[in-house]
C-alpha positions as a Markdown table, in Angstrom:
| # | Residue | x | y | z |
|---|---|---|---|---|
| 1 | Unk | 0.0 | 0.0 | 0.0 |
| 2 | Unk | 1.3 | 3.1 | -1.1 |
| 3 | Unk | 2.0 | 6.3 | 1.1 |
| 4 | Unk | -0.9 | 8.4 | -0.3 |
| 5 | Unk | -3.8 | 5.4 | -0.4 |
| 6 | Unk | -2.6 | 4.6 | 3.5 |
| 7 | Unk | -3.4 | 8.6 | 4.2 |
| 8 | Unk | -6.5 | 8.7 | 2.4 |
| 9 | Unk | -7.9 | 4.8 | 4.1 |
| 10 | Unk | -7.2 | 6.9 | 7.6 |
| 11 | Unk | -8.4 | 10.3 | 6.2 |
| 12 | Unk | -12.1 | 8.3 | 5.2 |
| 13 | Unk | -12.1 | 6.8 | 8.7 |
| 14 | Unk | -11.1 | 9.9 | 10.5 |
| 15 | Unk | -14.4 | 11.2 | 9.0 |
| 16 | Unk | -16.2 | 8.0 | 9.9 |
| 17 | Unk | -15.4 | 8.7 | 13.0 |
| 18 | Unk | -16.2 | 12.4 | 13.4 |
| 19 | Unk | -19.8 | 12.0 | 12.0 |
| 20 | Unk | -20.4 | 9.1 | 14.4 |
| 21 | Unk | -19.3 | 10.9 | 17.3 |
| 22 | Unk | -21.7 | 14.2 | 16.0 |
| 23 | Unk | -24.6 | 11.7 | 15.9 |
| 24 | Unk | -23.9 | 10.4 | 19.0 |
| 25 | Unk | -23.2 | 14.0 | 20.5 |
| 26 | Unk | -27.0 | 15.1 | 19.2 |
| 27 | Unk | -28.8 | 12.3 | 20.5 |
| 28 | Unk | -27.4 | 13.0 | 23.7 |
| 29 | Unk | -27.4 | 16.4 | 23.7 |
| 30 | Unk | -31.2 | 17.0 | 22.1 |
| 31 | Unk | -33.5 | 17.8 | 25.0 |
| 32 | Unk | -35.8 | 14.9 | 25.2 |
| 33 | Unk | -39.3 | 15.9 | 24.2 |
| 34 | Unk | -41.8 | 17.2 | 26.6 |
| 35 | Unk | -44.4 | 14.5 | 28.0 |
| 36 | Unk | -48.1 | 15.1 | 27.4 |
| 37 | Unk | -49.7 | 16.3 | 30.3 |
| 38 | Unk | -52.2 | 14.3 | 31.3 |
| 39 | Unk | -55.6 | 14.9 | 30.6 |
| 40 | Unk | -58.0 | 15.9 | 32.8 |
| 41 | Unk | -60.3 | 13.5 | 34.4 |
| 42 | Unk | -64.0 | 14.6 | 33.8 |
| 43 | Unk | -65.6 | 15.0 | 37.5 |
| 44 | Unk | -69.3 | 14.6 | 37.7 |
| 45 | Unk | -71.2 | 17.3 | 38.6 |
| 46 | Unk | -73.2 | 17.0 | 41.7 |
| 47 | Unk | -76.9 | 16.5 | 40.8 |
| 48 | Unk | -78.0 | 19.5 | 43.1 |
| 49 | Unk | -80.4 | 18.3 | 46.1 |
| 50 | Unk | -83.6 | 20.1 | 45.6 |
| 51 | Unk | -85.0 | 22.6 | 48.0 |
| 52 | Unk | -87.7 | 20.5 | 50.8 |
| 53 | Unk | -90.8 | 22.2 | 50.0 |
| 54 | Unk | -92.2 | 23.8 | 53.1 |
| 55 | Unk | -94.6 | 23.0 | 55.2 |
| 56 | Unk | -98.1 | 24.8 | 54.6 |
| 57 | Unk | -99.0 | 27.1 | 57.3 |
| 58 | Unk | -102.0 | 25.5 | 59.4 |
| 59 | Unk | -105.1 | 27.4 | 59.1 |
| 60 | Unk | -106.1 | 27.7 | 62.9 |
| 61 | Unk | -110.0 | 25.9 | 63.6 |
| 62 | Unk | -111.9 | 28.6 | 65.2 |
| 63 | Unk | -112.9 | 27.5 | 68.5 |
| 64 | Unk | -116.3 | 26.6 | 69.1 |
| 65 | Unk | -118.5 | 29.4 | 70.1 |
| 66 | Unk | -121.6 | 27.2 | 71.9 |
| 67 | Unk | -121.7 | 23.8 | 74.0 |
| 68 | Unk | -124.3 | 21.5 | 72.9 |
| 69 | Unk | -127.7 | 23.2 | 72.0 |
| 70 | Unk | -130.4 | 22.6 | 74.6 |
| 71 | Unk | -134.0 | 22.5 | 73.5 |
| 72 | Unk | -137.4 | 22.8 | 74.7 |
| 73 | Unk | -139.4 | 20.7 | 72.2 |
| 74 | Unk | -143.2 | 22.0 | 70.9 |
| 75 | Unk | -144.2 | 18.5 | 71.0 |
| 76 | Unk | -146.4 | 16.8 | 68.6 |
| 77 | Unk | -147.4 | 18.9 | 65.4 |
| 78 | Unk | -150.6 | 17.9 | 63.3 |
| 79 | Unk | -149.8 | 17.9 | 59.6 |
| 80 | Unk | -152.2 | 20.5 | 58.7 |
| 81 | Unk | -151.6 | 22.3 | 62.0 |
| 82 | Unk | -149.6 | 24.0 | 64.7 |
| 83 | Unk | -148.0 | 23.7 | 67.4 |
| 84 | Unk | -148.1 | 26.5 | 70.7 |
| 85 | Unk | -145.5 | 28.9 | 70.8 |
| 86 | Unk | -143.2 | 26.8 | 73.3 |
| 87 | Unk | -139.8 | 25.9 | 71.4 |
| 88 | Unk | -137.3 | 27.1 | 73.4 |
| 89 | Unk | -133.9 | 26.9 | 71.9 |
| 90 | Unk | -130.3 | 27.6 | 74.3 |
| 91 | Unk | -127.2 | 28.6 | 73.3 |
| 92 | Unk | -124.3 | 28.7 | 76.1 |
| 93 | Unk | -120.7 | 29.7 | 75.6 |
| 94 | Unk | -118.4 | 27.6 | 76.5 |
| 95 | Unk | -116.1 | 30.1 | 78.0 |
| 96 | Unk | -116.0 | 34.2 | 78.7 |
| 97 | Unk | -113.8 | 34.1 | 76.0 |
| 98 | Unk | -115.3 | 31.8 | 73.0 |
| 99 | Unk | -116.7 | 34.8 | 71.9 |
| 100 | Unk | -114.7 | 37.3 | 70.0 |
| 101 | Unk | -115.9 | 40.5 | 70.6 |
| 102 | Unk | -116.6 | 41.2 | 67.2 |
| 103 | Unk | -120.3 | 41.0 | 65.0 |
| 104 | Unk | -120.9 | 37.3 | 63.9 |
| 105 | Unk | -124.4 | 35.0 | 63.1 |
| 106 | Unk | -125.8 | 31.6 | 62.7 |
| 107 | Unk | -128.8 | 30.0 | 61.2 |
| 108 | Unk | -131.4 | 27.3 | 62.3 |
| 109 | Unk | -132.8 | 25.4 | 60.0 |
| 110 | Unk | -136.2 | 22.8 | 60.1 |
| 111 | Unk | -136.4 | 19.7 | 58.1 |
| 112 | Unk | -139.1 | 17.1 | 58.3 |
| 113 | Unk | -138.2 | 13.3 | 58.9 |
| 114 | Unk | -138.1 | 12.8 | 54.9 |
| 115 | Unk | -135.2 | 15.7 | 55.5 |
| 116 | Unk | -137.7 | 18.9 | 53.2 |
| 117 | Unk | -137.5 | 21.8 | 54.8 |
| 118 | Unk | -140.6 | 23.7 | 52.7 |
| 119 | Unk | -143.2 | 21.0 | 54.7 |
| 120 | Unk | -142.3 | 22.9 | 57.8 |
| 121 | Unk | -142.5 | 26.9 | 59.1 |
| 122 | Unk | -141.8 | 28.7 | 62.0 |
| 123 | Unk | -145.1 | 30.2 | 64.4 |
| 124 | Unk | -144.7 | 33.5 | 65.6 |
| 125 | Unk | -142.3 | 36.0 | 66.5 |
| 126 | Unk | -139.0 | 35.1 | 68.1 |
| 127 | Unk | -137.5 | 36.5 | 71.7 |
| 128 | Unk | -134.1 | 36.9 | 72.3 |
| 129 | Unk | -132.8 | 36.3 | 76.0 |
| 130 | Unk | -128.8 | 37.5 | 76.5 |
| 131 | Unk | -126.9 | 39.7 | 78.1 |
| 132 | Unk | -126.7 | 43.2 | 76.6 |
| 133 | Unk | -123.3 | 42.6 | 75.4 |
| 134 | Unk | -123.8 | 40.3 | 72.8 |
| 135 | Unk | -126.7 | 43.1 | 71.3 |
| 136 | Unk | -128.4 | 39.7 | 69.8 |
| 137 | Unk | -131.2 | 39.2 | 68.0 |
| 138 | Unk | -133.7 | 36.8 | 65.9 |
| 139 | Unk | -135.2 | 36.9 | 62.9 |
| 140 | Unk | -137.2 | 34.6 | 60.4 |
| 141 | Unk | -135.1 | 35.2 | 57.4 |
| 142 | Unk | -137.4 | 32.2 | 55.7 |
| 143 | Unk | -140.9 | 30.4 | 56.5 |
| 144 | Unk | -138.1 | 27.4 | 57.9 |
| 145 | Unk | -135.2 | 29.7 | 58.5 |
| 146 | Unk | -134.2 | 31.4 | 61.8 |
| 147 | Unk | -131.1 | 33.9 | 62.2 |
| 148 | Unk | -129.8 | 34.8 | 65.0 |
| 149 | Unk | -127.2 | 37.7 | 64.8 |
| 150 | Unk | -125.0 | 39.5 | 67.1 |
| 151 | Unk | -122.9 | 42.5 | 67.2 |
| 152 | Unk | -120.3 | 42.1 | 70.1 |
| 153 | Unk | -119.1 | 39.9 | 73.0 |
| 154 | Unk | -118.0 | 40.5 | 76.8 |
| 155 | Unk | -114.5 | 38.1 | 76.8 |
| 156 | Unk | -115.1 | 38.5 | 80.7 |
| 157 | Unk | -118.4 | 36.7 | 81.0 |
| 158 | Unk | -120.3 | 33.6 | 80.1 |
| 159 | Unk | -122.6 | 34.6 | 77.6 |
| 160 | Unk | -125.8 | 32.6 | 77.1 |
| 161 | Unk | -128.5 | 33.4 | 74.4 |
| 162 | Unk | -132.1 | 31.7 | 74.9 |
| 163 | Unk | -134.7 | 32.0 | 71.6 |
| 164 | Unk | -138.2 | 31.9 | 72.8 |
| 165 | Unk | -141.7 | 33.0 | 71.2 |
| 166 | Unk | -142.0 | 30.0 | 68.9 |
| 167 | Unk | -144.0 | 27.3 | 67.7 |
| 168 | Unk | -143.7 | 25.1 | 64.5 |
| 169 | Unk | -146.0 | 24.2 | 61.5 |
| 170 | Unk | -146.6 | 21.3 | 59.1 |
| 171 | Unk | -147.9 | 21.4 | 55.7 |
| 172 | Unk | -150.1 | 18.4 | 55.0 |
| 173 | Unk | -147.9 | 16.1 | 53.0 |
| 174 | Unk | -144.8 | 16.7 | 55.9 |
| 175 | Unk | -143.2 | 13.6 | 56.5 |
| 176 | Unk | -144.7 | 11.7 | 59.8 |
| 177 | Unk | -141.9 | 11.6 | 62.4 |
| 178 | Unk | -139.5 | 13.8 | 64.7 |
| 179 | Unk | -138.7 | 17.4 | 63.4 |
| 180 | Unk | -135.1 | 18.4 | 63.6 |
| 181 | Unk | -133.2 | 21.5 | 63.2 |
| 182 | Unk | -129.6 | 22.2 | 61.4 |
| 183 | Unk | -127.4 | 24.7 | 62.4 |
| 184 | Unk | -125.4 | 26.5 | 59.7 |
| 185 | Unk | -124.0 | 29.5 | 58.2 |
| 186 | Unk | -122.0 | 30.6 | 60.9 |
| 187 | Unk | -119.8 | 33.6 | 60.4 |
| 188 | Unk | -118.0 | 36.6 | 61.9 |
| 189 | Unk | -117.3 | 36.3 | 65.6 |
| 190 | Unk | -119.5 | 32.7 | 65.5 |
| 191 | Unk | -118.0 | 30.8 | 62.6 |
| 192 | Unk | -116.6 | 28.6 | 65.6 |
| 193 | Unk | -119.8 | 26.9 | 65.3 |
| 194 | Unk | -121.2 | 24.2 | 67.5 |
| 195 | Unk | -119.9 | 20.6 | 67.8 |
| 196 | Unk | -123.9 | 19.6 | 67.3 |
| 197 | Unk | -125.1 | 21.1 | 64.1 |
| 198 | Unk | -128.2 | 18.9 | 63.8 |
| 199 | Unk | -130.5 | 19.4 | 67.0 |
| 200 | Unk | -133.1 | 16.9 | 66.8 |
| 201 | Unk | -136.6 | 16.0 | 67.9 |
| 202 | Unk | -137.7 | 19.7 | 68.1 |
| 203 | Unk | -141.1 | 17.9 | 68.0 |
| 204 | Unk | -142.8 | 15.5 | 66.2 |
| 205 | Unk | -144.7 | 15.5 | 63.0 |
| 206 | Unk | -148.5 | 13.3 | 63.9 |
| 207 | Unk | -151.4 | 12.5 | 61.7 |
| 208 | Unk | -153.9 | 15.6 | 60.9 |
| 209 | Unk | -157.2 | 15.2 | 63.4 |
């Protein structure tokens, strides 16, 4: 081998070796690439927890105004007839302050045994008995229709109210049998009402004579 091939054989590898080393140099020199970041795990919203619905505000039960309605019965009527003037009918507070001192009324009602109301009338004019406080009266408001109104209450005092002054009819074709009474469109000061609204046996419907 001559002089000037042995020069160029080492010059080749010379460079061999130069552009190995460069490719080594950048591949350890060359920042490595940046990893992904990792992606965000989707969280689940909270499914939000619905308001509790309140409560509706309880409507306070007015308290009753009257104990259990006494009566004084008229005793028998003849259909066709009348009886005297001797219902009595008594309404008692149940305490001074049952009452409220404020205007209120009530109705009585009269229905034969077959439950008609037209068969039947009031006789006469009613009476009121109560304390001046209460400033109550009575009226027939229809044939089988007594009202009995008031226009303020002592919250000290018992307060009883007695109807007097009257008697019951029958038409002919009333229904044979006992005579009751409903109580009803109470208002105002009384639309506490009574525990009894159907009084019965105000007296007693009988054959005509």
């Amino acid at each position: 081998m001559t002089a000037s091939t042995f020069r160029a054989v080492v010059a080749a590898v010379l460079v061999g070796a130069l552009a190995l080393a460069a490719v080594v140099a950048f591949a350890v020199l060359k920042p490595p690439s940046p990893s992904p970041a990792p992606s965000a795990t989707p969280t689940a919203r909270p499914t939000p927890t619905a308001r509790p619905t309140p409560a509706p505000t309880p409507t306070p039960t007015p308290q009753l105004v009257f104990e259990e309605v006494g009566v004084t019965a008229v005793g028998s009527v003849p259909r066709g007839g009348a009886s005297g003037t001797t219902l009595v009918l008594r309404f008692m507070e149940p305490s001074a302050d049952a009452i409220p001192d404020a205007a209120g009324s009530f109705t009585v009602t009269l229905s034969d045994e077959a439950g008609a109301g037209t068969t039947l009338a009031f006789m006469g004019t009613p009476s009121i008995d109560a304390p001046g406080s209460l400033g109550a009266s009575a009226e027939l408001v229809a044939g089988n229709v007594l009202r009995i109104s008031i226009v303020a209450s002592d919250r000290v005092n018992v307060e009883p109210i007695t109807v007097t002054g009257l008697g019951i009819s029958a038409s002919a074709d009333a229904a044979l049998g006992p005579i009751s009474a409903t109580l009803g469109g109470f208002s105002g000061s009384l639309a506490g009402g009574v525990a009894n609204v159907v009084v019965p046996s105000l007296g007693t419907v009988v054959a005509g004579q």
